[in-house]
LUMRO-90414 format. One record per atom (N, C-alpha, C): residue in one letter; x, y, z. Coordinates in steps of 0.001 Angstrom, whole numbers, padded with zeros to 6 digits, always signed. Layout:
AXYZ/...
***
This chain:
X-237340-074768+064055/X-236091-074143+063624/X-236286-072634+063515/X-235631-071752+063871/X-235685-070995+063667/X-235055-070087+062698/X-235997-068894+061965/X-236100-068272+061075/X-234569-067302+061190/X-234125-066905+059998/X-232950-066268+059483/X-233174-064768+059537/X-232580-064099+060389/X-233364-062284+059133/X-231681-061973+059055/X-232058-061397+057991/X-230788-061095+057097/X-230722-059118+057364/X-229745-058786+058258/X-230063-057132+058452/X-229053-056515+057153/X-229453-055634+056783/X-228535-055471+055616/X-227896-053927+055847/X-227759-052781+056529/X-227630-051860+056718/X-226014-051254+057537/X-225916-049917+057302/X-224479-049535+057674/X-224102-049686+059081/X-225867-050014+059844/X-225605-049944+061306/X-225745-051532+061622/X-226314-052629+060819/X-226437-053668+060724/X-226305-054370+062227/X-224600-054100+062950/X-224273-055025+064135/X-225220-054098+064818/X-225237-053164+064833/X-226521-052431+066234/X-227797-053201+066359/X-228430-053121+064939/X-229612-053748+065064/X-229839-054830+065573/X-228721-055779+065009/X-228631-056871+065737/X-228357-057177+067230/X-227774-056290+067834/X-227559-056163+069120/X-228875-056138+069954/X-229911-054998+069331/X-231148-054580+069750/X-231708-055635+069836/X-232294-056238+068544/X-232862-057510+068176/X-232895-058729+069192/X-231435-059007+069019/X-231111-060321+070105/X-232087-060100+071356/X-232253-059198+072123/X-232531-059013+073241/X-233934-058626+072983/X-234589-057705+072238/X-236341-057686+071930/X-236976-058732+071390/X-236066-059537+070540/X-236690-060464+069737/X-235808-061525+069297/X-235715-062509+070464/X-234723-063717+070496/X-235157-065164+069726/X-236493-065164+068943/X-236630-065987+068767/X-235913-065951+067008/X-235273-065160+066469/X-234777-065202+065456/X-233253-065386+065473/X-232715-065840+064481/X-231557-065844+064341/X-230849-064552+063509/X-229763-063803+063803/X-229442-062629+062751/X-228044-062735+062404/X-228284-062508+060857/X-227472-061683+060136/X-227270-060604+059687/X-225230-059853+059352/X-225583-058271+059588/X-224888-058564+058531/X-224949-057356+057528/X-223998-057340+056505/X-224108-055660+055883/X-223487-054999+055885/X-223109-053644+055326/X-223435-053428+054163/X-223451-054329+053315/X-223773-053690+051656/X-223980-054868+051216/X-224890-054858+049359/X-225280-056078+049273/X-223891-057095+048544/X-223018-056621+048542/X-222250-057886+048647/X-221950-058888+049593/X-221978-058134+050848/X-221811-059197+051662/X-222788-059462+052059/X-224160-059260+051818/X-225191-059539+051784/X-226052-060938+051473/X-225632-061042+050293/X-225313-061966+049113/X-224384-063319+050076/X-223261-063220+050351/X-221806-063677+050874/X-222616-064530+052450/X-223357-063649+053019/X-223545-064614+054412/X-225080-064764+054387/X-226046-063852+053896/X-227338-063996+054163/X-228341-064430+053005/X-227918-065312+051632/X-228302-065780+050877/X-229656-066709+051249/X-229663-067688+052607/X-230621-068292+052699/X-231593-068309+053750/X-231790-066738+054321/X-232541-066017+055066/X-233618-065685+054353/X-234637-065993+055505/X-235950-066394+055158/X-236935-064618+055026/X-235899-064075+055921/X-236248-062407+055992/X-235527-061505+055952/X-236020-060350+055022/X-234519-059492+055021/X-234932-057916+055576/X-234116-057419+055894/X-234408-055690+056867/X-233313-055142+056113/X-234094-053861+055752/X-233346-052777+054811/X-233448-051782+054508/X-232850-050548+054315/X-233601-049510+053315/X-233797-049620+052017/X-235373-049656+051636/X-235765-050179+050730/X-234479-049785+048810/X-234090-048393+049101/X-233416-048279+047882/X-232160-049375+047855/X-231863-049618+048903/X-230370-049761+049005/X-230465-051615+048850/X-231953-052233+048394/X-232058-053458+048052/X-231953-053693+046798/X-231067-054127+046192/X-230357-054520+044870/X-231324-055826+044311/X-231646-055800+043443/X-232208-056836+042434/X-230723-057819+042617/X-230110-058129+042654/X-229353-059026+042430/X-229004-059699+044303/X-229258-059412+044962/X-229650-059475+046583/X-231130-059783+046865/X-232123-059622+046023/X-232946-060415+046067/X-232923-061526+045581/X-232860-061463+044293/X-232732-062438+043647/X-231996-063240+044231/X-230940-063534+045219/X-230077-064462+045382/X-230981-065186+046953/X-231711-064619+047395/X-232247-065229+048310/X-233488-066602+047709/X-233254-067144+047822/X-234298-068149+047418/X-235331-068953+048455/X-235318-068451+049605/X-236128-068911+050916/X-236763-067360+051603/X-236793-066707+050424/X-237561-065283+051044/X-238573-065623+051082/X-239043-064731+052430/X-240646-064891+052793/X-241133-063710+052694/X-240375-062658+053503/X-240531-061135+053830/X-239523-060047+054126/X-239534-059172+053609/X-238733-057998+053232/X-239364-056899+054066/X-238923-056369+054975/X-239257-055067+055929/X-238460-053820+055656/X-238948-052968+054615/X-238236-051595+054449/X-238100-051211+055719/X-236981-050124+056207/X-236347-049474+056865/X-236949-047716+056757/X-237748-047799+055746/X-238068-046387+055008/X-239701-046422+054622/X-240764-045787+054496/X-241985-045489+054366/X-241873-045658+052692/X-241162-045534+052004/X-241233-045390+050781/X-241004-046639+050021/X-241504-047542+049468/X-240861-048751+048920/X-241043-048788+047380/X-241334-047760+046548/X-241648-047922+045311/X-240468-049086+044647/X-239447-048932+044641/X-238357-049635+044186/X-238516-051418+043958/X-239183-051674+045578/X-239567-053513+045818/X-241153-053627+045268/X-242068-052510+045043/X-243503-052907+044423/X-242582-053123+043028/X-242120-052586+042361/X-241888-052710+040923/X-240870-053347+040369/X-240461-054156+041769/X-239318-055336+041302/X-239528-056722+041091/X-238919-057322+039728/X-239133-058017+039087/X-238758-059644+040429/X-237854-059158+041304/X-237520-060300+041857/X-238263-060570+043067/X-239203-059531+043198/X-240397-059768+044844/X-241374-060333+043842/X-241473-061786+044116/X-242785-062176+044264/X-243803-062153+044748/X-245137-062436+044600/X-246305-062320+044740/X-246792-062804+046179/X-245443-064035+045958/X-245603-064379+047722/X-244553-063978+048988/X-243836-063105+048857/X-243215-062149+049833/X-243995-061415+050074/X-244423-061152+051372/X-244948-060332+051930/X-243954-059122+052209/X-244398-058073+052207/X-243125-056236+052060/X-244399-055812+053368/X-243694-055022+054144/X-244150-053762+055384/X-242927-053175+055067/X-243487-051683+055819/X-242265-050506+055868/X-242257-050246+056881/X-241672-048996+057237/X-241748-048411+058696/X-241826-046747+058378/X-243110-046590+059342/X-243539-045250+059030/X-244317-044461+060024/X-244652-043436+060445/X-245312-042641+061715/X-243954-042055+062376/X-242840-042157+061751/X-241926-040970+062729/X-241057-040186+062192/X-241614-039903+061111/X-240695-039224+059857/X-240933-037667+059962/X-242251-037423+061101/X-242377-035644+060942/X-241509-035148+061882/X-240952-035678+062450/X-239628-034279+063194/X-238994-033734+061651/X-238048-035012+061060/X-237179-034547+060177/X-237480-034267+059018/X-238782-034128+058578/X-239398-033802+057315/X-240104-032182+057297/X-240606-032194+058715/X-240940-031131+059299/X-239947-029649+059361/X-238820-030149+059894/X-237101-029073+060158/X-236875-029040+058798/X-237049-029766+057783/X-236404-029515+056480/X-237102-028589+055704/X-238475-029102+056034/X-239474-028311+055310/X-239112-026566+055523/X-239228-025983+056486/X-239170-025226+057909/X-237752-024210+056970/X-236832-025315+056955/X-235372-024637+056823/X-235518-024115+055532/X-236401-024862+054533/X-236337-024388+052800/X-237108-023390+052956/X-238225-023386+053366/X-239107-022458+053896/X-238564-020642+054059/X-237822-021187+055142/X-237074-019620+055504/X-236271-019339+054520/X-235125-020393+053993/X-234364-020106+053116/X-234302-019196+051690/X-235619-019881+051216/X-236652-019450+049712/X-236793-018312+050279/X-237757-017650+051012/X-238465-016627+051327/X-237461-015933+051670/X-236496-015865+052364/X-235807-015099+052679/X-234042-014562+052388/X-234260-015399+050847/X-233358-015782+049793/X-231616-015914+050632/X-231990-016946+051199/X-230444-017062+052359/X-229295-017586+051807/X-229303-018532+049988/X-228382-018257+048946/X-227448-016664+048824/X-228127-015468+048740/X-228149-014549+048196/X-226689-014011+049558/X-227689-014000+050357/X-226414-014345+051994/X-225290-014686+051913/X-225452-015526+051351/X-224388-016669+051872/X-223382-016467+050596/X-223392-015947+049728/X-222756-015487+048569/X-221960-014171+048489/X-223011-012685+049339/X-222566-012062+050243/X-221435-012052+050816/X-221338-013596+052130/X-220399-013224+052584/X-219053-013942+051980/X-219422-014669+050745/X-218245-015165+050303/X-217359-013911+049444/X-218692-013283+049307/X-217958-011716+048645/X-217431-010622+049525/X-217526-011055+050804/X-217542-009847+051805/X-218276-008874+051304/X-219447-008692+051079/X-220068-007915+050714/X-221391-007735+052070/X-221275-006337+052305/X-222698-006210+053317/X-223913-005782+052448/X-225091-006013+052163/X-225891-005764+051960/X-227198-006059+052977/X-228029-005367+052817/X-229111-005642+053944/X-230502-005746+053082/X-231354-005857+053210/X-232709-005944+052394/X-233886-006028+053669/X-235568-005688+053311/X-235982-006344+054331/X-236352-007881+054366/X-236501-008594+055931/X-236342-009576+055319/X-238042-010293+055939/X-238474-011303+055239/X-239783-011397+055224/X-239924-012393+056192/X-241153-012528+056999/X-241449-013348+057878/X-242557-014691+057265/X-242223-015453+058578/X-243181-016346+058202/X-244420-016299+058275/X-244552-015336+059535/X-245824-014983+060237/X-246638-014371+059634/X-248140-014805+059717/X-249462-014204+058565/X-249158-014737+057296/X-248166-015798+057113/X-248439-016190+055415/X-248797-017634+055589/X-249656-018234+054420/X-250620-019436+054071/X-249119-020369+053533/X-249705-021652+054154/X-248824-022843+053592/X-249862-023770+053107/X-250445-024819+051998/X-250841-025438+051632/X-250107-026929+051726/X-250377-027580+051930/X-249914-028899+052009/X-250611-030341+051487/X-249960-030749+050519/X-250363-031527+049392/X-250204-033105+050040/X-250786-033730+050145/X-251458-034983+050727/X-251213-035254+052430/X-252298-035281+052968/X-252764-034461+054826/X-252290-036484+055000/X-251287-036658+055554/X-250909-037436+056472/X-250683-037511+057847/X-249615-038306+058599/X-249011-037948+059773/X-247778-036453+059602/X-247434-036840+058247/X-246447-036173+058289/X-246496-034425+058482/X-247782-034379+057499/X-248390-033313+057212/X-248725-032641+058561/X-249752-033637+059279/X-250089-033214+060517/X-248907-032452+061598/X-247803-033463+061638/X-246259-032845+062708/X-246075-031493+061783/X-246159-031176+060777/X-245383-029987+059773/X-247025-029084+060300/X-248111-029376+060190/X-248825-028105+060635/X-248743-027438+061873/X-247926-028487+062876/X-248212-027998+064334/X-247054-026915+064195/X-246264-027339+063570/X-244843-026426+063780/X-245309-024784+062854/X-245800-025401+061811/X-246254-024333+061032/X-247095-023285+061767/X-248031-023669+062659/X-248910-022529+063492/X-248301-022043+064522/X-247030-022992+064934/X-246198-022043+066043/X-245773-020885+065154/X-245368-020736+064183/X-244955-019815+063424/X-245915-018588+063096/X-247526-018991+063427/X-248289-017880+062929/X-248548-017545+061440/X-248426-018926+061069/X-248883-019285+059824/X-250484-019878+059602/X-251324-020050+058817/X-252581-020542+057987/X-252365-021682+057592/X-252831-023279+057702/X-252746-024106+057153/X-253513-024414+056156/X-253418-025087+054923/X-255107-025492+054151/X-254081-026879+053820/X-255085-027914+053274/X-254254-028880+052866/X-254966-029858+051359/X-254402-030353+050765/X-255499-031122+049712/X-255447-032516+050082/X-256347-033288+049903/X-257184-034348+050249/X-258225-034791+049793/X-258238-036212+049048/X-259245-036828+049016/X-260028-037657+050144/X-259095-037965+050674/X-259137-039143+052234/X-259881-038285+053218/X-259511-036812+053198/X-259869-036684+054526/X-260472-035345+054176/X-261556-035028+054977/X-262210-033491+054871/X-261869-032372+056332/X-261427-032969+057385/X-261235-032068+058504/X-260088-033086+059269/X-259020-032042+059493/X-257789-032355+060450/X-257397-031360+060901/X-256962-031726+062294/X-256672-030914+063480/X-255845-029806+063142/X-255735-028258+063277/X-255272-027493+062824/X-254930-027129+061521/X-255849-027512+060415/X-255609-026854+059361/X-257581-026422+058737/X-256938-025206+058126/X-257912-023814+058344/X-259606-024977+057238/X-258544-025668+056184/X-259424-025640+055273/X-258762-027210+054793/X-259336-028192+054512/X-258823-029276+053598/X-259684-029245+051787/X-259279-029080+051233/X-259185-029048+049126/X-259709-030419+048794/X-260262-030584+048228/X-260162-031968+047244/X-259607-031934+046285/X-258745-033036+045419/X-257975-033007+044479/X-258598-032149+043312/X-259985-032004+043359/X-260766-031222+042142/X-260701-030292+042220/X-259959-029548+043165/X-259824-028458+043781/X-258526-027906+044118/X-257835-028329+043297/X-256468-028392+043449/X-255519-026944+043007/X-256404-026428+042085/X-255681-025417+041287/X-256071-023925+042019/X-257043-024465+042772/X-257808-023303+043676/X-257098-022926+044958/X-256853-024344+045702/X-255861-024392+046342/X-254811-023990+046007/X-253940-024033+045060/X-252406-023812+044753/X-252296-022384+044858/X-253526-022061+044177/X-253766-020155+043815/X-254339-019373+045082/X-254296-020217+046147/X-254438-019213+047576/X-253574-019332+048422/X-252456-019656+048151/X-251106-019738+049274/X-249766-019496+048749/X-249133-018913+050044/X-247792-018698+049925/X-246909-019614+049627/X-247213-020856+050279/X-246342-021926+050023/X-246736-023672+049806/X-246525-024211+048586/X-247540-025422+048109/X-245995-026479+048679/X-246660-026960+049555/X-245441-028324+050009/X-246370-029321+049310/X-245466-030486+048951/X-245858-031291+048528/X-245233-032580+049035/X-246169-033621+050059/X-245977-034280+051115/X-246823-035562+050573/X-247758-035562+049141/X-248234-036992+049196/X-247443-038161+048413/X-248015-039353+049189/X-247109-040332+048357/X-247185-040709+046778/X-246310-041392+046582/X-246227-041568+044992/X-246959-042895+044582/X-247872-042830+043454/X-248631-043672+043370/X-248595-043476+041809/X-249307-044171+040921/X-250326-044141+039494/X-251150-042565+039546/X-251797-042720+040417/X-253033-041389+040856/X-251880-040125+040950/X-250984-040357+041458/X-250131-038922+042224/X-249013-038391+040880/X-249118-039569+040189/X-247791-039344+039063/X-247964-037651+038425/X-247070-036878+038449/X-247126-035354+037622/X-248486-034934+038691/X-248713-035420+039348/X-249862-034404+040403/X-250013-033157+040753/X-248341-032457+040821/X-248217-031151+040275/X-247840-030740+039500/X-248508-030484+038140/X-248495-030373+036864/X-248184-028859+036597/X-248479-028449+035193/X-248229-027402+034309/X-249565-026709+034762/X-250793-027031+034924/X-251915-026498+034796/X-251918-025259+037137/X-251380-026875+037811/X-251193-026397+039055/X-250119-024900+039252/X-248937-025609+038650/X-247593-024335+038608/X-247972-023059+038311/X-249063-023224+037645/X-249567-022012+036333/X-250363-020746+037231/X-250867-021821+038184/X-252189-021184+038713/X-251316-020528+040218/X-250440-021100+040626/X-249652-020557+042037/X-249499-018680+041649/X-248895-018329+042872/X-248752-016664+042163/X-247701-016087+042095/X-247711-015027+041679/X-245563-014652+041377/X-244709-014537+042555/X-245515-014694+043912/X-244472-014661+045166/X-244402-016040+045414/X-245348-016750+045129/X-245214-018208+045597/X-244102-019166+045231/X-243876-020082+046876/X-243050-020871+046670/X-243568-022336+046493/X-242674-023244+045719/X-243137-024648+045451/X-241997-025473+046214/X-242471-026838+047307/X-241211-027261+047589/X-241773-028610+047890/X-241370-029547+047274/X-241309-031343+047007/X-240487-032039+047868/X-241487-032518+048972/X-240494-033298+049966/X-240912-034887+049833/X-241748-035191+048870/X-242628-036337+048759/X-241594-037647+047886/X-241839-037308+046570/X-241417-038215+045653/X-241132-037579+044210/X-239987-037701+043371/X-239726-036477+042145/X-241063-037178+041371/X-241550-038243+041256/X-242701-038509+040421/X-243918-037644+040402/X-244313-037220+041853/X-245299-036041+041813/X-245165-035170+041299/X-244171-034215+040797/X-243459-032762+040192/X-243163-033150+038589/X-244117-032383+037618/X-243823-032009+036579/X-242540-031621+036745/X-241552-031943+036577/X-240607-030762+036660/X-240008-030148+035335/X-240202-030711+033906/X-239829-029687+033095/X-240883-028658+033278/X-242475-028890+034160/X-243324-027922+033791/X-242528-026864+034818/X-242172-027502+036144/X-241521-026060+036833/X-240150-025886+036347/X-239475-026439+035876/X-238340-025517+034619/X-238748-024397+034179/X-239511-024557+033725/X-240276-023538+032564/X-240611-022610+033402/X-241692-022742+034304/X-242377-021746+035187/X-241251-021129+035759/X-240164-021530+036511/X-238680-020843+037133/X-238398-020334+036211/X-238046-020626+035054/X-237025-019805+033815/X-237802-018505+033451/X-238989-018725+033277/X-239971-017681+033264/X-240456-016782+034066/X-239888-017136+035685/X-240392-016172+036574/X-241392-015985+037129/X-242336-017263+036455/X-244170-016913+036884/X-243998-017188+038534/X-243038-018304+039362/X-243428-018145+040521/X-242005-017694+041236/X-242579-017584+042718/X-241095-016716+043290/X-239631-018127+043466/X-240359-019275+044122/X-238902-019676+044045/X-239143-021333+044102/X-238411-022114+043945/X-238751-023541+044084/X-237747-024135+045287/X-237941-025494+045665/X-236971-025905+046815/X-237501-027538+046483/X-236852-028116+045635/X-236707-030135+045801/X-235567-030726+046766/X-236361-031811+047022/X-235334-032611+047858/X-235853-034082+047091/X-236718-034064+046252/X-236957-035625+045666/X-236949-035175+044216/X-236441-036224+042985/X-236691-036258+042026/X-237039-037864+041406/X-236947-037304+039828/X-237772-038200+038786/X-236404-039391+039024/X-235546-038899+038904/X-234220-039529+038701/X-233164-039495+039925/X-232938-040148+040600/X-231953-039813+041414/X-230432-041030+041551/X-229479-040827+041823/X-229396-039019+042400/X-229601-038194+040956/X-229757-036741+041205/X-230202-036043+040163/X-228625-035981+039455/X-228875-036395+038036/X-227840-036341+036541/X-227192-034760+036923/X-225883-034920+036701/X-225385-033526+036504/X-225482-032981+036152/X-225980-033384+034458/X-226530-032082+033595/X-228103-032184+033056/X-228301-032397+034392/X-229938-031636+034611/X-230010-030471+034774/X-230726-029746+034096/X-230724-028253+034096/X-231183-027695+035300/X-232201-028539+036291/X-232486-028055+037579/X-231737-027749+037856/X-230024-027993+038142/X-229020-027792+039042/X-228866-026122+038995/X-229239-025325+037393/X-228532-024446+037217/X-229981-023338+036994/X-230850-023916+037518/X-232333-022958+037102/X-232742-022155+037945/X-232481-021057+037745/X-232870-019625+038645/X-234417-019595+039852/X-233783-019381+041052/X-234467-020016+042317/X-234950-020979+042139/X-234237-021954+041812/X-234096-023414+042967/X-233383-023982+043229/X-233837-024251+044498/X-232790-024880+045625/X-232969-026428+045916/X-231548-027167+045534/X-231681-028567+045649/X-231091-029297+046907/X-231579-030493+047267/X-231243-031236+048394/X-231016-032572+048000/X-229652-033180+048448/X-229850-034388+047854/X-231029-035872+049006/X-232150-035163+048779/X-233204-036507+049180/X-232496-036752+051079/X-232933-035605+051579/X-232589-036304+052570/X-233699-035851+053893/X-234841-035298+053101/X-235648-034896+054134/X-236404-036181+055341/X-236231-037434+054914/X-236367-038626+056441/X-235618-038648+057102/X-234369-038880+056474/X-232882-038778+057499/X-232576-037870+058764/X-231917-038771+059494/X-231908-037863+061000/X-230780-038719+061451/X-229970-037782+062548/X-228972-038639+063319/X-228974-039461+064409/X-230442-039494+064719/X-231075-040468+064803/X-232074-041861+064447/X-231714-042087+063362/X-232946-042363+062331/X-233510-044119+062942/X-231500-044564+063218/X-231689-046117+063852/X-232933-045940+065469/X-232626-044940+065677/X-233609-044950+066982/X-235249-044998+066774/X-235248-044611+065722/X-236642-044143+065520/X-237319-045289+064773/X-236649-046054+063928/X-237049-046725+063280/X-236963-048659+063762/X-235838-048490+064540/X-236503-049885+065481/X-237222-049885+065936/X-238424-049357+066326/X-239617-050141+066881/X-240458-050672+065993/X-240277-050258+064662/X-240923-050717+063873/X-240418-052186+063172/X-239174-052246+063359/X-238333-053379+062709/X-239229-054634+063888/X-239010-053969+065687/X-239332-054987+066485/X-241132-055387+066421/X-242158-054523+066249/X-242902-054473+066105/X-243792-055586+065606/X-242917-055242+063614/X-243543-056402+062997/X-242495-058109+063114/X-241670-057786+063361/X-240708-059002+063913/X-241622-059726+065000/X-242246-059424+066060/X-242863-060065+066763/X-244616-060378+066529/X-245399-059662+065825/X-246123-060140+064862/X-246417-060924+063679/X-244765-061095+063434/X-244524-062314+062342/X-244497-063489+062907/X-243182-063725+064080/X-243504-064269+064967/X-244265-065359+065516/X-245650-064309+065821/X-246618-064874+066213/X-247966-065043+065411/X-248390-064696+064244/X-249116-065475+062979/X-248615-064914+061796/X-247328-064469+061449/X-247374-064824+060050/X-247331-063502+059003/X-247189-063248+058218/X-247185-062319+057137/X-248538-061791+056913/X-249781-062389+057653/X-251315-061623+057677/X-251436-060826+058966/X-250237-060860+059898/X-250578-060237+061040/X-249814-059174+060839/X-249240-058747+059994/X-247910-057593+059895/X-248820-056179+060258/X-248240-055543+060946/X-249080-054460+061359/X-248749-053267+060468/X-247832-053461+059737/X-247222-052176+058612/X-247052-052618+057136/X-248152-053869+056996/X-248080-054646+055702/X-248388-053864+054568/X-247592-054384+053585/X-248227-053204+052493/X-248843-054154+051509/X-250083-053538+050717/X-251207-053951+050282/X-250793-054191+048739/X-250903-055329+048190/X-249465-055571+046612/X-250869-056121+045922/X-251355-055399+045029/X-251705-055767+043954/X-250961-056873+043036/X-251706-058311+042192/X-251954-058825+041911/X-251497-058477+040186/X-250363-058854+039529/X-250229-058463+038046/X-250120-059713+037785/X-250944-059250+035890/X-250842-060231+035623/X-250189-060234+034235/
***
């Protein structure tokens, strides 16, 4: 008999379209949101999703789950949900996220440095003003956990005539960057560059990873910008540091809380610039991310939830 996957997404009939034809030995369901989710794909054995957009109450209603395939590299939401059991196997999909993490980075980048708020306010004032305006070229970018992602963001970064360094425990030498840090080494790092991106994932280990002690140590031109997870970022510590002026400017696109509360004071804290979380996103994103849907679909397939090639590794609570 064959297996159920339950697609749950806004593009849902596409996938399924794709599917049918890469991978016919399944049966599919599409459903737009988790109500109708719930409504047709209750006793699907597998479900495909972006991991936020999976509702505890859409799990929970499946009772023949086997396996859950994020749509997104990030799954904190399904490790710490009460309704994934021990025996669902979870994979994500991940390795093609540096075009659009890369351009975002890139765009805050110029933006901060070259205060393009200030512009753009300008011309709502009709006001001409000119200033000089600063380049990218000859200034240091640091980059806080050396992935794939990291890697696509350095290549672009040296077209620019920029310095890479990066921090790392995992790794001591990667292709185009000047210098890799160890986490013990973190504050040393922060305090020799123009710009501290922060690209590692969110973990126990990573929680506040850029702390009060890191912020402290950056220098008064330096920029801070969080494309990772809001769990890594102290952020009342960079409140403070912004309100105070110790560094030149900040740029989030992830927080502690999202979407970010209205009356979070970030919204209103002198240089920084917010994004609502959209540095994976692309207008292409369905393109990029089916091969990974087909990938482990046909590795399931063919042995099972130990053959998943993007399996993620679930500790054992007790």
């Amino acid at each position: 008999m064959r297996e159920h996957v339950l697609i749950m997404n806004g593009d849902a009939e596409w996938f399924v379209s794709q599917l049918l034809v890469e991978c016919p030995e399944y049966s599919y369901l599409a459903a737009v949101d988790p109500d109708q989710a719930i409504d047709v794909g209750s006793h699907a054995e597998i479900l495909v999703g972006l991991a936020p957009a999976l509702t505890e109450d859409l799990i929970g209603s499946m009772a023949n789950l086997k396996w859950i395939h994020a749509l997104t590299t990030g799954v904190d939401n399904l490790l710490s949900s009460p309704s994934v059991g021990q025996d669902v196997y979870l994979s994500n999909s991940s390795g093609f996220h540096g075009p659009q993490m890369s351009e975002l980075a890139v765009l805050l980048m110029l933006s901060t440095l070259r205060d393009y708020p200030r512009i753009l306010d300008n011309q709502k004032a009709a006001k001409w003003e000119r200033w000089p305006q600063p380049l990218l070229e000859g200034r240091s970018a640091c980059i806080v956990g050396v992935g794939s992602i990291a890697e696509a963001l350095c290549s672009r970064l040296l077209a620019f005539g920029m310095t890479v360094t990066g921090v790392s425990d995992g790794r001591t030498e990667v292709p185009g960057f000047s210098r890799v840090y160890k986490r013990s080494e973190f504050t040393s790092a922060a305090a020799d560059t123009d710009f501290l991106i922060i690209l590692v994932p969110y973990s126990p280990a990573t929680h506040h990873l850029v702390n009060d002690e890191v912020i402290a140590a950056m220098r008064p031109d330096a920029i801070l910008i969080n494309l990772s997870r809001g769990g890594c970022l102290d952020e009342q510590a960079l409140e403070k540091h912004m309100t105070a002026g110790t560094i030149r400017a900040a740029a989030l696109d992830v927080f502690e809380q999202e979407p970010l509360p209205s009356d979070s004071p970030l919204w209103h804290t002198p240089g920084v610039t917010i994004t609502p979380h959209i540095g994976g996103v692309s207008d292409i994103y369905r393109k990029q991310v089916l091969p990974s849907v087909i990938r482990n679909l046909k590795a399931w397939n063919n042995g099972g939830g130990a053959d998943l090639p993007d399996l993620i590794a679930r500790e054992e609570t007790v």
